[in-house]
C-alpha positions in Angstrom: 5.0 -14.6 33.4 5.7 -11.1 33.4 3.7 -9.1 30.5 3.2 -5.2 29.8 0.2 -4.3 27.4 1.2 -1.9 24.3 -1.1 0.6 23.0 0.0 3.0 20.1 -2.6 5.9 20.3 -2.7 9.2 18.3 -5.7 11.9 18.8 -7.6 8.8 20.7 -8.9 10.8 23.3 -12.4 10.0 22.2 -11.7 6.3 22.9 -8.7 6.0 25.2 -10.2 6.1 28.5 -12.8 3.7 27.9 -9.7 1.0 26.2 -7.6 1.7 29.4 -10.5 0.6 31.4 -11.3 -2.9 29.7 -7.1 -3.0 30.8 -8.0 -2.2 34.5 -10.9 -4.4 34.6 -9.2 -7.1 33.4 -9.4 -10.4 35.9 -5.0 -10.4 35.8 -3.7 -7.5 35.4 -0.6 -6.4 33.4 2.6 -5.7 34.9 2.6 -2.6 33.1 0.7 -0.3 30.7 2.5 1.7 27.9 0.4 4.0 26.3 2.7 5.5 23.9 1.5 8.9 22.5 2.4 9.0 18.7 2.2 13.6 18.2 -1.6 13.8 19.7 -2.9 17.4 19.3 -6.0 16.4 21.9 -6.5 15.3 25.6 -5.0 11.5 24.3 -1.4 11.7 26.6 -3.5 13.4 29.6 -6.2 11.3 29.9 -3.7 8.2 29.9 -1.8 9.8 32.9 -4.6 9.9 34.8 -5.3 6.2 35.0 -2.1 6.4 37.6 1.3 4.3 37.9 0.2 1.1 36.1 0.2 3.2 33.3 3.3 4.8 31.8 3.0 7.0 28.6 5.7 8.5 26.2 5.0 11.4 24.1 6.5 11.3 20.4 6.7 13.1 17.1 4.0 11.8 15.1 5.8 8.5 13.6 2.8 6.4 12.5 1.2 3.0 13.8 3.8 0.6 13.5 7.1 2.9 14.4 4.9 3.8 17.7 4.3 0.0 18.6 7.9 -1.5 17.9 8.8 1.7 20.3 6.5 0.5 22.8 7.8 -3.1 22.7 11.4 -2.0 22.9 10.5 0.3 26.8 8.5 -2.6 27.9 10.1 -4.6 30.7 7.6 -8.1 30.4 8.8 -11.1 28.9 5.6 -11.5 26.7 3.6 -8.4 24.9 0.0 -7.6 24.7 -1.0 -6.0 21.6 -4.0 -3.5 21.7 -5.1 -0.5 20.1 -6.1 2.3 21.3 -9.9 2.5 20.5 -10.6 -1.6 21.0 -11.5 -3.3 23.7 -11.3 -6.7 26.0 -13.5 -8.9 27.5 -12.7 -9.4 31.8 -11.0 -12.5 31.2 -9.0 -12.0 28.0 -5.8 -11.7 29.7 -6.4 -14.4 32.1 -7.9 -16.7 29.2 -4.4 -16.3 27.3 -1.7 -16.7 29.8 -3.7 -19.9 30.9 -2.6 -21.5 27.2 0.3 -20.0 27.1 1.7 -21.7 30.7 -0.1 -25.0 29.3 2.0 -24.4 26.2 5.6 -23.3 27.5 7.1 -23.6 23.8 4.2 -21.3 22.5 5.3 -17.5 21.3 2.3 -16.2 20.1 -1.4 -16.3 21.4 -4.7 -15.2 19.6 -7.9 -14.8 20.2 -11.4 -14.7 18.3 -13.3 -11.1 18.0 -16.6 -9.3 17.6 -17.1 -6.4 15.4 -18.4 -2.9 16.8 -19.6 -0.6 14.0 -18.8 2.8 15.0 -20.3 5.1 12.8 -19.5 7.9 14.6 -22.3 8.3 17.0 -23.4 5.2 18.4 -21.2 1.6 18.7 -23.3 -1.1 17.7 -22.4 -5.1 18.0 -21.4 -7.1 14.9 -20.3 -10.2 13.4 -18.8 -12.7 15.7 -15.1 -13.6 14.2 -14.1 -16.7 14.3 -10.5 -17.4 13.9 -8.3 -20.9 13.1 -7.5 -23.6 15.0 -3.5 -23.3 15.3 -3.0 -26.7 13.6 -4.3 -25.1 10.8 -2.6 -21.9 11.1 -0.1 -21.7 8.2 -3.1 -22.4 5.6 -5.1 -19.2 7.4 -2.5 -17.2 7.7 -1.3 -18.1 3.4 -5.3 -16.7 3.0 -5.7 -13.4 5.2 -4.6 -11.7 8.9 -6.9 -14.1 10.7 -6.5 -12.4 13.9 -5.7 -8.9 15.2 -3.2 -7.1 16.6 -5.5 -6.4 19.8 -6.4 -10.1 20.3 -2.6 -10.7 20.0 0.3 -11.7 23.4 3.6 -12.6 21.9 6.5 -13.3 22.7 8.7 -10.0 23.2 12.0 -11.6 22.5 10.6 -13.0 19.4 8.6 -9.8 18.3 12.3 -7.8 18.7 13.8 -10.3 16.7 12.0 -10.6 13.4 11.9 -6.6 13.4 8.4 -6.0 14.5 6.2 -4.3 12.4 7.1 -2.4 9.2 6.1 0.8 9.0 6.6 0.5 4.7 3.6 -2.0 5.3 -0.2 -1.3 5.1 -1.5 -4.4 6.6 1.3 -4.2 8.8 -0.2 -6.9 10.8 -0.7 -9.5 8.3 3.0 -9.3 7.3 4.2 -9.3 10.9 2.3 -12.3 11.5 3.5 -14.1 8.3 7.4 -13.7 9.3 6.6 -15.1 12.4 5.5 -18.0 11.1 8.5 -18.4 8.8 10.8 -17.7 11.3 9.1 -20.8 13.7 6.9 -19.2 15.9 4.4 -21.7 17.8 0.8 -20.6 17.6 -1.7 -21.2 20.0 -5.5 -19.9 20.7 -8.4 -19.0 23.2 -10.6 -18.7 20.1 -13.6 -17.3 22.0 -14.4 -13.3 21.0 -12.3 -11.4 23.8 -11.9 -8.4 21.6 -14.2 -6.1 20.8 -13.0 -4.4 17.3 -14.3 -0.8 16.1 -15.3 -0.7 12.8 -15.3 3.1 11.7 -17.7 3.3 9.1 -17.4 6.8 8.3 -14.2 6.6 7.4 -14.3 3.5 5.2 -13.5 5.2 1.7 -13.0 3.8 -2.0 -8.8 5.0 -1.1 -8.8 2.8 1.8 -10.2 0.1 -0.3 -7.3 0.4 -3.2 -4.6 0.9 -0.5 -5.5 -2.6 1.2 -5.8 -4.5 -2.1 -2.3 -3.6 -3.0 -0.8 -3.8 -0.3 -2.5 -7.8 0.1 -1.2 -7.9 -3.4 2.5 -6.9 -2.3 2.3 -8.9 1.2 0.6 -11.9 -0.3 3.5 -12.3 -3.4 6.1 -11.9 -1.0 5.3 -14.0 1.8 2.9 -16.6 0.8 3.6 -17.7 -3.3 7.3 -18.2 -2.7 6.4 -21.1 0.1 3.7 -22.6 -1.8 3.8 -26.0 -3.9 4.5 -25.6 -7.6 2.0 -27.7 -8.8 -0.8 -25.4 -7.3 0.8 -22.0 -7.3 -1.3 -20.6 -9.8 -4.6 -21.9 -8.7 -4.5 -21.3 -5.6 -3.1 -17.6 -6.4 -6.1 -17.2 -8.3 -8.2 -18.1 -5.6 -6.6 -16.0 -3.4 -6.8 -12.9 -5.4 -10.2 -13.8 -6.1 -11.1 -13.5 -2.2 -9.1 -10.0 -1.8 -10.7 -8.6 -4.9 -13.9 -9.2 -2.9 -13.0 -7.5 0.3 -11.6 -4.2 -2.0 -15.0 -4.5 -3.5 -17.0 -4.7 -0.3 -14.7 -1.7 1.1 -15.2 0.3 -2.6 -18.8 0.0 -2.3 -18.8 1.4 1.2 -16.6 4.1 0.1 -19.0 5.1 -2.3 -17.3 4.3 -5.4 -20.0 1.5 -6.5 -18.2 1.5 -10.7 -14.8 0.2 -8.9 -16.7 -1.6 -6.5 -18.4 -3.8 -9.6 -15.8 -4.0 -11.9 -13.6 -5.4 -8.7 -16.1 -7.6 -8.0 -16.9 -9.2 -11.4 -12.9 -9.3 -11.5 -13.4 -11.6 -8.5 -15.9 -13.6 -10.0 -14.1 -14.4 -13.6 -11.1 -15.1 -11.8 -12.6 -18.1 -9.6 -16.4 -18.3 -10.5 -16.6 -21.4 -8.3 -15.2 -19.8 -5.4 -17.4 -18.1 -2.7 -20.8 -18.4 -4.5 -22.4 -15.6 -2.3 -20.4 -13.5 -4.8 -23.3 -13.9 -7.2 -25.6 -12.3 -5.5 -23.9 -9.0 -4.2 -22.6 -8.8 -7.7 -26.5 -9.1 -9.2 -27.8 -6.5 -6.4 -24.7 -4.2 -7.9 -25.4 -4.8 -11.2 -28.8 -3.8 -10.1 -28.2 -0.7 -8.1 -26.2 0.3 -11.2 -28.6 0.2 -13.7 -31.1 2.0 -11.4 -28.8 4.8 -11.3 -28.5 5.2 -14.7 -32.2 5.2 -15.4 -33.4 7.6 -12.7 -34.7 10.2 -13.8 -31.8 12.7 -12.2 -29.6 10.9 -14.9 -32.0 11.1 -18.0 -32.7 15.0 -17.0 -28.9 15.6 -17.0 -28.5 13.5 -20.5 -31.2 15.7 -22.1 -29.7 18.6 -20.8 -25.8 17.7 -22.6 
């Protein structure tokens, strides 16, 4: 089974070097490593040439995430196709882990594997939640809810990935929608669901834009590729249920970004939508409601109401 490992990278020179060597350390090594250099204005392309002849980069104009992959799939050479970006990591085994299902499973395209969050807030990496993901028999109703898995926790199939147009670069979540046309166009799913990826989290850059762009583009993603396919008779409930959970994750994302008025009013949208969804709701929408009403009684915010 001949596979070469992808990895998009712009201005990653920060990261690179240590991603390339959870790569080399791997217990199976890749066939080949394409580190494809999407317009870097640091030390990204050199730092990637160093790691020798396993690894061959490309420098491009600055095209944007998924452009820069689906160009990386199309130079690779392997039959099958390791996702990874450029500031994740892998566990030793991760490669070994997946090719051992995918030889047990000779019809299988795709193969995913569990995480574990690293915060990176921009000075020290610190461990996470463990992320579990679905058993594949169950993989349809996962995927109808949310990405599931990763990109970097991702081998698929090249000829497949070719075929069904890669990733979109009109997409936010290009990932989720990726993984959704897969699975309408037949893809067999299989899993190593132990956490062989480590995924950065970079706090400092979650902002109340990020938040917005991800709702809608769940929103666009989500009405295109999951309501058409669902039964008539629950469409709308389970729509509503659904909207309910993304409204949550734009509020969690709001309130990191610092806009805590979107981040409630999102979240209490969540809530009246499906109240009897997610109870845990209840509570980060009464420490909100909370927070808010300290804010408006400090005394920063009664000084500048005298003062108008």
């Amino acid at each position: 089974m001949s596979l070469s490992v992808i990895i998009p990278a712009y201005n990653a020179a920060r990261y690179l070097a240590d991603t390339l060597n959870s790569v080399m350390r791997q217990t199976v090594l890749p066939d080949e490593i394409l580190v494809i250099d999407d317009g870097s204005t640091d030390e990204t392309a050199a730092i990637a040439e160093s790691f020798g002849p396993l690894v061959r980069v490309y420098r491009r104009t600055n095209s944007k995430l998924s452009a820069t992959r689906n160009f990386g799939v199309q130079q690779a050479t392997g039959e099958w196709i390791a996702l990874l970006d450029a500031d994740d990591l892998w566990e030793p085994h991760k490669l070994e882990r997946q090719l051992a299902v995918l030889a047990a499973n000779p019809t299988a395209d795709v193969c995913y594997t569990g995480r574990i969050e690293m915060l990176d807030d921009g000075k020290t990496l610190t461990p996470g939640k463990v992320i579990s993901v679905a058993d594949p028999r169950d993989i349809r109703k996962a995927l109808f809810r949310n990405t599931n898995f990763l990109p970097s926790a991702v081998i698929v199939r090249r000829s497949l990935y070719l075929s069904t147009g890669g990733c979109d670069p009109k997409v936010v979540i290009e990932d989720w929608d990726l993984w959704l046309r897969l699975l309408h166009a037949g893809a067999k799913f299989v899993c190593c669901p132990e956490p062989l990826v480590h995924y950065r989290i970079h706090t400092a850059s979650l902002t109340a834009k990020t938040g917005m762009i991800a709702f809608q583009s769940k929103e666009e993603i989500y009405n295109r590729l999951v309501y058409p396919y669902l039964p008539r008779s629950t469409r709308w409930f389970t729509r509503n249920k659904i909207r309910s959970e993304h409204e949550y994750c734009a509020a969690y994302v709001l309130r990191a970004g610092g806009d805590l008025s979107q981040a409630f009013h999102m979240m209490l949208r969540s809530v009246l939508r499906a109240p009897f969804y997610y109870p845990y709701r209840y509570k980060v929408l009464a420490h909100m409601l909370y927070t808010r009403f300290l804010h408006r009684n400090s005394p920063a915010e009664s000084r500048q109401s005298l003062a108008g």
